[in-house]
Backbone as XML, in Angstrom:
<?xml version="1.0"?>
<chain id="A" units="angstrom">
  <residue number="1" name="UNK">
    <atom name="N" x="-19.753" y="-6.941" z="9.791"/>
    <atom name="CA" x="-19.156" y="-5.672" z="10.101"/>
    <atom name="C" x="-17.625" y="-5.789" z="10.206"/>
  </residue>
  <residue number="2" name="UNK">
    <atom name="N" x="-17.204" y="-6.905" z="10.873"/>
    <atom name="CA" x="-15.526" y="-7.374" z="10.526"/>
    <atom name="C" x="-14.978" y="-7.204" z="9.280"/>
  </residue>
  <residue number="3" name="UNK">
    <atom name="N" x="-15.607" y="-7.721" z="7.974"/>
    <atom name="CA" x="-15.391" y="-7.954" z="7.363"/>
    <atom name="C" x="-15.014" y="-6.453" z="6.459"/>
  </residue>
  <residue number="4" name="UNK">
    <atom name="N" x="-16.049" y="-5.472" z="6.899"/>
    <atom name="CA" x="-15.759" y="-3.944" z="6.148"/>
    <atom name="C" x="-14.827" y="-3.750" z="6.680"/>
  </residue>
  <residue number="5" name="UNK">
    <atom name="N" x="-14.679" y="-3.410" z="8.626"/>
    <atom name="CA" x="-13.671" y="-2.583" z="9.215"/>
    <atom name="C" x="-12.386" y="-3.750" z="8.546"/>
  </residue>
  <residue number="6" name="UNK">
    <atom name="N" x="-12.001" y="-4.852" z="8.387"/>
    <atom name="CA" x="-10.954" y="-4.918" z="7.771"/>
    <atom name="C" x="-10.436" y="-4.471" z="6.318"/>
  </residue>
  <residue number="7" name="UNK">
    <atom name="N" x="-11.566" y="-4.709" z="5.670"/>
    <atom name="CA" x="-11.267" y="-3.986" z="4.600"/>
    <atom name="C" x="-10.662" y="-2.349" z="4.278"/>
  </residue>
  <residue number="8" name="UNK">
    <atom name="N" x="-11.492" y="-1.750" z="4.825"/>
    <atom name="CA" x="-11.287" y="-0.200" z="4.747"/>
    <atom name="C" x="-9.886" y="-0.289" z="5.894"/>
  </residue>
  <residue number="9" name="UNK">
    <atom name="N" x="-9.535" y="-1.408" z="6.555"/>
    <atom name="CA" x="-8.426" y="-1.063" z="7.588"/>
    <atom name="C" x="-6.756" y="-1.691" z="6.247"/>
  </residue>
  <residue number="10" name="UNK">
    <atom name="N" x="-7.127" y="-2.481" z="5.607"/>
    <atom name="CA" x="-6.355" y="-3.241" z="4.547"/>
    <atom name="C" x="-5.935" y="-2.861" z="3.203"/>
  </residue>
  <residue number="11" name="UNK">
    <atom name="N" x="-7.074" y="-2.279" z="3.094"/>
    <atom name="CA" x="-6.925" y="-1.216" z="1.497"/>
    <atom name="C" x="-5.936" y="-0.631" z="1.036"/>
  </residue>
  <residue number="12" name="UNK">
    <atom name="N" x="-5.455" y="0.610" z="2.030"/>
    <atom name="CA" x="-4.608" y="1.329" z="1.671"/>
    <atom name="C" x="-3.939" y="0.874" z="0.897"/>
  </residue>
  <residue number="13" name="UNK">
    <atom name="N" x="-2.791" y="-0.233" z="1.445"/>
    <atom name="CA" x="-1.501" y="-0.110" z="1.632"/>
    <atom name="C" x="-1.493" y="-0.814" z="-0.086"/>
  </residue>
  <residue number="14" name="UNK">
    <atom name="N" x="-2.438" y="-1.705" z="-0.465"/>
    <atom name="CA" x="-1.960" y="-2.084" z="-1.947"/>
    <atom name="C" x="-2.222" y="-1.164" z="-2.787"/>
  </residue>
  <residue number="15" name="UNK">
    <atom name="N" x="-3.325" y="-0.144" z="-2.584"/>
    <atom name="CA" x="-3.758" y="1.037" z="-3.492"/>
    <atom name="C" x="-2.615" y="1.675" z="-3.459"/>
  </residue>
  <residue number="16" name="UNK">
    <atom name="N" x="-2.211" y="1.852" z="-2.810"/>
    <atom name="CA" x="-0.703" y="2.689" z="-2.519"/>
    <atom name="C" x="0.147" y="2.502" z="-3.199"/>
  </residue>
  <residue number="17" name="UNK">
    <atom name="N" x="0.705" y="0.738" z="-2.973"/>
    <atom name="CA" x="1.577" y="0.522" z="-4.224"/>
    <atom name="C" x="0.665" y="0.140" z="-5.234"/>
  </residue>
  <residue number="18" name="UNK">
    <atom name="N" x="-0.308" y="-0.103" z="-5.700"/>
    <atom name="CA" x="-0.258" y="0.095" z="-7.279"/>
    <atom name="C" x="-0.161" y="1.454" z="-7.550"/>
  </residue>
  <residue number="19" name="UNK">
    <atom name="N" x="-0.511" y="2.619" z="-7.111"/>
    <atom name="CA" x="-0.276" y="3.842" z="-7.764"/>
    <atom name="C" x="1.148" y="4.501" z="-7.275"/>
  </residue>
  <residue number="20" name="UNK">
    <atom name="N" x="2.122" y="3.463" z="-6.882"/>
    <atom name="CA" x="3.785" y="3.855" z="-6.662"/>
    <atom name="C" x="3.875" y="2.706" z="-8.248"/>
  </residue>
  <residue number="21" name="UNK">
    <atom name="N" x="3.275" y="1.551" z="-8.778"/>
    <atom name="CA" x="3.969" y="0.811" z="-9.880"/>
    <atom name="C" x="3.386" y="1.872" z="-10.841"/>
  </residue>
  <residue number="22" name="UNK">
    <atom name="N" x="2.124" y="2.763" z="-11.019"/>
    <atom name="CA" x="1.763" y="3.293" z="-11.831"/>
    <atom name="C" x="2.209" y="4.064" z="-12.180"/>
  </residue>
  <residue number="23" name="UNK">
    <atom name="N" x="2.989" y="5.266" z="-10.998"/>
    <atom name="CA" x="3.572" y="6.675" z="-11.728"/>
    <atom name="C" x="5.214" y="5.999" z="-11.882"/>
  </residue>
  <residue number="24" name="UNK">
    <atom name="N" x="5.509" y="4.903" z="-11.842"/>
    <atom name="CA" x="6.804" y="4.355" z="-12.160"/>
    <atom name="C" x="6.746" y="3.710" z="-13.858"/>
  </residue>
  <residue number="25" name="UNK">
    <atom name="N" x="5.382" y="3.355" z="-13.604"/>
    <atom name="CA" x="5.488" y="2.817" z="-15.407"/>
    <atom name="C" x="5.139" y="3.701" z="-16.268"/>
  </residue>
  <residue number="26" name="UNK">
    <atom name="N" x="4.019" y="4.584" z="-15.772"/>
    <atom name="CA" x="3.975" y="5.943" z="-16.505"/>
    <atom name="C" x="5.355" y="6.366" z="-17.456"/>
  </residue>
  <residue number="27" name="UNK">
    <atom name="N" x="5.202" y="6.495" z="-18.878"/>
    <atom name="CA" x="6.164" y="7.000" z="-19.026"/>
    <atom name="C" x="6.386" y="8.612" z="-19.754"/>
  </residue>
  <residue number="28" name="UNK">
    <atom name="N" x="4.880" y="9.409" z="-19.879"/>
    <atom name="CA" x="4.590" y="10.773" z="-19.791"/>
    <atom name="C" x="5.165" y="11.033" z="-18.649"/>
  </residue>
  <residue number="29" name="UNK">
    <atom name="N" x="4.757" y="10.256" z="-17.337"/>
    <atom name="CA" x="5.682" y="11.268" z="-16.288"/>
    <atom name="C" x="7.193" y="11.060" z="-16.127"/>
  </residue>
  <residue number="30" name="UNK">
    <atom name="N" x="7.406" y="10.253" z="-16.370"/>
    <atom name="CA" x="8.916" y="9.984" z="-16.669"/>
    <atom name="C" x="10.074" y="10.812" z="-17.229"/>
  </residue>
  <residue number="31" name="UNK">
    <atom name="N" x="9.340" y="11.196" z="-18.475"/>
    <atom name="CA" x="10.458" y="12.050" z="-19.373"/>
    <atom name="C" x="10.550" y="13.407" z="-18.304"/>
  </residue>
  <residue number="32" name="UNK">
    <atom name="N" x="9.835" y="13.834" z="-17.184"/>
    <atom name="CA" x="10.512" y="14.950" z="-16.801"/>
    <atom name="C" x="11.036" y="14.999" z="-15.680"/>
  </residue>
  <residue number="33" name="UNK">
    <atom name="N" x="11.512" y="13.773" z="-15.536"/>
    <atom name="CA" x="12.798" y="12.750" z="-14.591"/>
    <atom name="C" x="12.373" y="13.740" z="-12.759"/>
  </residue>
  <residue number="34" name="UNK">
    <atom name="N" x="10.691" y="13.254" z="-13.114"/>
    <atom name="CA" x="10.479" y="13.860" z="-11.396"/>
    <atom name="C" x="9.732" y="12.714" z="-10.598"/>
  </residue>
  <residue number="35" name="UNK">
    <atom name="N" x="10.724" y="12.334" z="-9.415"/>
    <atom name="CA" x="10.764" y="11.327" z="-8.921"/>
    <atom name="C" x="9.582" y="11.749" z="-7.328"/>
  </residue>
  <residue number="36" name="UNK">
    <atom name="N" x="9.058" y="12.812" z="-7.420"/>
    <atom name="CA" x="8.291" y="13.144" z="-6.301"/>
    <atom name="C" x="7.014" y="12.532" z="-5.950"/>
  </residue>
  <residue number="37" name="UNK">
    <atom name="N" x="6.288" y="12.050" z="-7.020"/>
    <atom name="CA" x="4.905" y="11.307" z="-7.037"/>
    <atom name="C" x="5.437" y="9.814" z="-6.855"/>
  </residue>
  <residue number="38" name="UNK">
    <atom name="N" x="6.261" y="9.087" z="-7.209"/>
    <atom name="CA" x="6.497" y="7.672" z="-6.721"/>
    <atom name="C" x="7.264" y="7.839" z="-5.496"/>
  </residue>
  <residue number="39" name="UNK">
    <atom name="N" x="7.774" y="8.642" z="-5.052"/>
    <atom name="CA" x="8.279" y="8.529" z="-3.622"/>
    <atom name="C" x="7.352" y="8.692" z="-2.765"/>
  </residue>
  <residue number="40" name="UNK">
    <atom name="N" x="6.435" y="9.698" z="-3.249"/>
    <atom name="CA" x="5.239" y="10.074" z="-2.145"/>
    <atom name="C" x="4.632" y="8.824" z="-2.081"/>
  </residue>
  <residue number="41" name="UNK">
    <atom name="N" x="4.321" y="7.715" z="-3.342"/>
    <atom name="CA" x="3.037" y="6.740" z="-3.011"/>
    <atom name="C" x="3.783" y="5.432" z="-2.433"/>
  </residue>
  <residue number="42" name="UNK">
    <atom name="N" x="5.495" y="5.508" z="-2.551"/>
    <atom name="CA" x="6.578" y="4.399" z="-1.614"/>
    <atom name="C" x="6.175" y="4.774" z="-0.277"/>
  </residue>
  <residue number="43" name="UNK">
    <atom name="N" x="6.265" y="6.450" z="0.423"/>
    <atom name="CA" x="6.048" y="6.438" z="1.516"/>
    <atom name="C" x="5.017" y="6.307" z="2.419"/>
  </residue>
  <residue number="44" name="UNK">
    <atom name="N" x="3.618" y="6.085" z="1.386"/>
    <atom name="CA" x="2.582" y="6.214" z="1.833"/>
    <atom name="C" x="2.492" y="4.721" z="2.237"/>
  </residue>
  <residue number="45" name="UNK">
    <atom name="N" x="2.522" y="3.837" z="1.042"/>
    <atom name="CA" x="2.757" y="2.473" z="1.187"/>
    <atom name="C" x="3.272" y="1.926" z="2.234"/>
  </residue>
  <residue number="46" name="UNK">
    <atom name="N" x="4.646" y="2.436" z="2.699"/>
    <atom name="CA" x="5.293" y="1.813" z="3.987"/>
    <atom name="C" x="4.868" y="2.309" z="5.098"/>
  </residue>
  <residue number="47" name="UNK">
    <atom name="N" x="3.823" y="3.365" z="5.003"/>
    <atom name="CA" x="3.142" y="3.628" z="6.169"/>
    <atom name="C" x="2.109" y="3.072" z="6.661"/>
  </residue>
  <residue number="48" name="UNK">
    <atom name="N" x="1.672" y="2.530" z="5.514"/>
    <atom name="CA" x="0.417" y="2.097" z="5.798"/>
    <atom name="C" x="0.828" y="0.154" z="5.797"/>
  </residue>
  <residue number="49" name="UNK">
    <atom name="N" x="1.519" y="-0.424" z="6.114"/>
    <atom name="CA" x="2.032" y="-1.659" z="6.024"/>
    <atom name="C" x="1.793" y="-2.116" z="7.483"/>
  </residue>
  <residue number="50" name="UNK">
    <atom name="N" x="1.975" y="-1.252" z="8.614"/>
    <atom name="CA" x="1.484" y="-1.603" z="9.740"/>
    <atom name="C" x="0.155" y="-2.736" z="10.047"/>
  </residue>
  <residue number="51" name="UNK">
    <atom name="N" x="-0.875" y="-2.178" z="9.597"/>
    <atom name="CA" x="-2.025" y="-2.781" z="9.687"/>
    <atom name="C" x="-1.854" y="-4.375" z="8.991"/>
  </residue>
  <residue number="52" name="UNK">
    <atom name="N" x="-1.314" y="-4.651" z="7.906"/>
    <atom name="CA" x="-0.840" y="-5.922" z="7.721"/>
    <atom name="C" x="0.255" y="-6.863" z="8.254"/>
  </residue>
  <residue number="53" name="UNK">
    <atom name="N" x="1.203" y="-6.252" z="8.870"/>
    <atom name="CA" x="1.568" y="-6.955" z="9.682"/>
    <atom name="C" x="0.658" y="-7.251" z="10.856"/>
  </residue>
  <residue number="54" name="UNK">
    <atom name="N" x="-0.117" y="-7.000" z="11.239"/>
    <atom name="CA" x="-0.739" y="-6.667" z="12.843"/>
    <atom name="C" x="-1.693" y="-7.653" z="12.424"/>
  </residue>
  <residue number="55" name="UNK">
    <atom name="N" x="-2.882" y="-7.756" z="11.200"/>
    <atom name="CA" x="-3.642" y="-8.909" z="10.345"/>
    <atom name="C" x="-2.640" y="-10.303" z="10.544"/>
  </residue>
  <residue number="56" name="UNK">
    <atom name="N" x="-1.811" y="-10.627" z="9.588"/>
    <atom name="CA" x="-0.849" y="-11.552" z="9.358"/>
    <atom name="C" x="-0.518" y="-12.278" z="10.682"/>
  </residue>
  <residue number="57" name="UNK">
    <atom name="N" x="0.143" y="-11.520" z="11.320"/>
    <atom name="CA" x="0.652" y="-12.186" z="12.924"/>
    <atom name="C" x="-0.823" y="-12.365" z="13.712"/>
  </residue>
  <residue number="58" name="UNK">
    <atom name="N" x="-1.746" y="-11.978" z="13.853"/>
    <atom name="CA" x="-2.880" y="-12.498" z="14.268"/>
    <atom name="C" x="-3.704" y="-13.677" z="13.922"/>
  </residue>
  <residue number="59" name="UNK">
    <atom name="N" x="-3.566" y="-13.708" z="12.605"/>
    <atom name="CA" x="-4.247" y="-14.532" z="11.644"/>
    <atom name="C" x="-2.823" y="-15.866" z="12.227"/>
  </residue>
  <residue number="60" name="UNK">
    <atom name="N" x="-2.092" y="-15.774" z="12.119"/>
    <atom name="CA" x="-0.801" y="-16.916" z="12.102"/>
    <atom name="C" x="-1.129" y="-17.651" z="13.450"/>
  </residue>
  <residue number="61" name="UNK">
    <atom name="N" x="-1.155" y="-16.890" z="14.982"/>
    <atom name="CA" x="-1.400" y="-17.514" z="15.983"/>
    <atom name="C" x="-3.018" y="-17.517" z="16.147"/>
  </residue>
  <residue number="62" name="UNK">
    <atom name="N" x="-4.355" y="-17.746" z="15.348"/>
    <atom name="CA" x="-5.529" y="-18.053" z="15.788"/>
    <atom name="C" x="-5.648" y="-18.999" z="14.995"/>
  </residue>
  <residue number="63" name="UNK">
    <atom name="N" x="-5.055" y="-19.214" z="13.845"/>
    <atom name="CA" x="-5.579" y="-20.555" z="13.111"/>
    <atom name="C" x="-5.158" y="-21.765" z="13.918"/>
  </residue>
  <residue number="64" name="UNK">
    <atom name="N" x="-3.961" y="-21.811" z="14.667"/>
    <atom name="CA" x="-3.787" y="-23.105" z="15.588"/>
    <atom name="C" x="-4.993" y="-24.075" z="15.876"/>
  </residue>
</chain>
């Protein structure tokens, strides 16, 4: 059960940025120089980055 709640707690934040590298490489959306869909999935991304730091620094002081 750890193993889901981390998952579904971890997910986001890379789904996030791959679909901030996606509407950036996109280049149909490009030509109509609208920068609103990769900002939205940058901000979603850095919102959701919390939960990996909070993983990371946990994981760092239990492996001792």
């Amino acid at each position: 059960m750890k193993r889901i709640y981390q998952f579904f707690n971890l997910a986001p934040a890379p789904a996030f940025f791959l679909g901030f590298l996606w509407s950036i490489l996109d280049q149909e959306h490009m030509c109509g120089h609208s920068w609103q869909m990769p900002v939205m999935w940058l901000v979603m991304f850095m919102a959701h980055l919390t939960p990996w730091f909070i993983f990371l620094q946990q994981r760092k002081f239990t492996r001792n």
